[in-house]
Legacy VTK file of the C-alpha trace (Angstrom):
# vtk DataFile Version 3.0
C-alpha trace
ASCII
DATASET POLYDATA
POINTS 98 float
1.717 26.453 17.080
2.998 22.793 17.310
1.298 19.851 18.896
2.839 16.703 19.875
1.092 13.990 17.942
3.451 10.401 18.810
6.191 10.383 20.918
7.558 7.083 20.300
10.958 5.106 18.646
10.662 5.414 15.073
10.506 1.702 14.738
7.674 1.987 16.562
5.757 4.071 14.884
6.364 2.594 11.353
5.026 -0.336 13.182
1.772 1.598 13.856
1.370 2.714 9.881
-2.058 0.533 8.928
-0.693 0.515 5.305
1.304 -1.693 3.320
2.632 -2.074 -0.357
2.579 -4.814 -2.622
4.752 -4.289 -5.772
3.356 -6.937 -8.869
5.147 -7.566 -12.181
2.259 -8.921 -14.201
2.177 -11.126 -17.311
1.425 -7.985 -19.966
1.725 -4.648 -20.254
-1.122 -2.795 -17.527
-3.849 -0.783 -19.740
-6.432 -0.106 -16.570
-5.343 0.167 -13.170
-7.008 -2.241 -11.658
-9.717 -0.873 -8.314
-10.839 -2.763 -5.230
-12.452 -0.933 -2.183
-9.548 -2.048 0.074
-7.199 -0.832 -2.243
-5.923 2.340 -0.853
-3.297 3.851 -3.938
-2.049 1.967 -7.405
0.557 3.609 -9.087
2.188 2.108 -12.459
5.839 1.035 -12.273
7.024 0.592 -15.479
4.924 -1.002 -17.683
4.123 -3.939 -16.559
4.368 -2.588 -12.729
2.103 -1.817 -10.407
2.518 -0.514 -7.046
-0.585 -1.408 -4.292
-1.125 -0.097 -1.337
-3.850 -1.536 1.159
-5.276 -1.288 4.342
-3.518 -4.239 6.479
-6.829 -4.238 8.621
-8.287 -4.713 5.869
-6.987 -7.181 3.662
-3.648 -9.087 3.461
-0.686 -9.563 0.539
-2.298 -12.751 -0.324
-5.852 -11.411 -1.068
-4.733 -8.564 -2.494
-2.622 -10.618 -5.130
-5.914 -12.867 -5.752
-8.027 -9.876 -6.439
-5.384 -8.840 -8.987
-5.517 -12.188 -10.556
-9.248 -12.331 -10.736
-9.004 -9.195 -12.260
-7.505 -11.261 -15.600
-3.828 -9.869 -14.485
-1.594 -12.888 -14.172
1.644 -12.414 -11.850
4.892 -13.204 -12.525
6.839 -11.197 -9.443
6.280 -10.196 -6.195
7.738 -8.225 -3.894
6.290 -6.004 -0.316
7.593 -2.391 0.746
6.661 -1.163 4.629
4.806 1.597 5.203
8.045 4.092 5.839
8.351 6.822 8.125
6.553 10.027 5.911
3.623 7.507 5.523
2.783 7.256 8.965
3.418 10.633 9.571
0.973 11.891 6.968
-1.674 9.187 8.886
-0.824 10.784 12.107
-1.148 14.341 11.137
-4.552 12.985 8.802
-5.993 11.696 11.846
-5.119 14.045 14.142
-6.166 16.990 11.760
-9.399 15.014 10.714
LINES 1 99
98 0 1 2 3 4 5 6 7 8 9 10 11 12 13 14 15 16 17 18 19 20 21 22 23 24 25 26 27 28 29 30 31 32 33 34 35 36 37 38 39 40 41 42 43 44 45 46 47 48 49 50 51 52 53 54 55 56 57 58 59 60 61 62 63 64 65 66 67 68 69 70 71 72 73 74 75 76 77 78 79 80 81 82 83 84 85 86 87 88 89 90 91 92 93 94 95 96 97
């Protein structure tokens, strides 16, 4: 049986989704991913990539970058991703089935 979880504009509810990426290039190639407890996923890109999502409740882009850099990783790129529309459906149905 289906239940109606969000009925609202999809804009919307990206809006809504609580995480947010930060892509890094670093300095060398990454050996350890690096952990923080506000760090929700890190996936490699590449091999000097790394892909980090957060909690923006949490923690911002700027402190996540300065716990990567304290971490010994130095930075040489940037770059942010939204949270896209699967993402905030698999929170929704999380939540809702939690």
């Amino acid at each position: 049986m289906a239940e109606l979880i969000a009925n609202k504009p999809t804009r919307e509810l990206v809006d809504m989704a609580r995480e947010k990426i930060v892509v890094v290039t670093l300095d060398a190639d990454v050996t350890v991913l690096p952990t923080h407890p506000a760090f929700e996923k890190v996936e490699r890109e590449g091999e000097r990539g790394l892909a980090i999502s957060y909690n923006k409740d949490r923690m911002n882009a700027g402190e996540v970058l300065a716990a990567v850099n304290a971490m010994g990783h130095g930075i040489v790129d940037v770059s942010t991703r939204e949270a896209d529309l699967e993402d905030v459906f698999l929170n929704l149905t999380r939540a809702a089935n939690g």
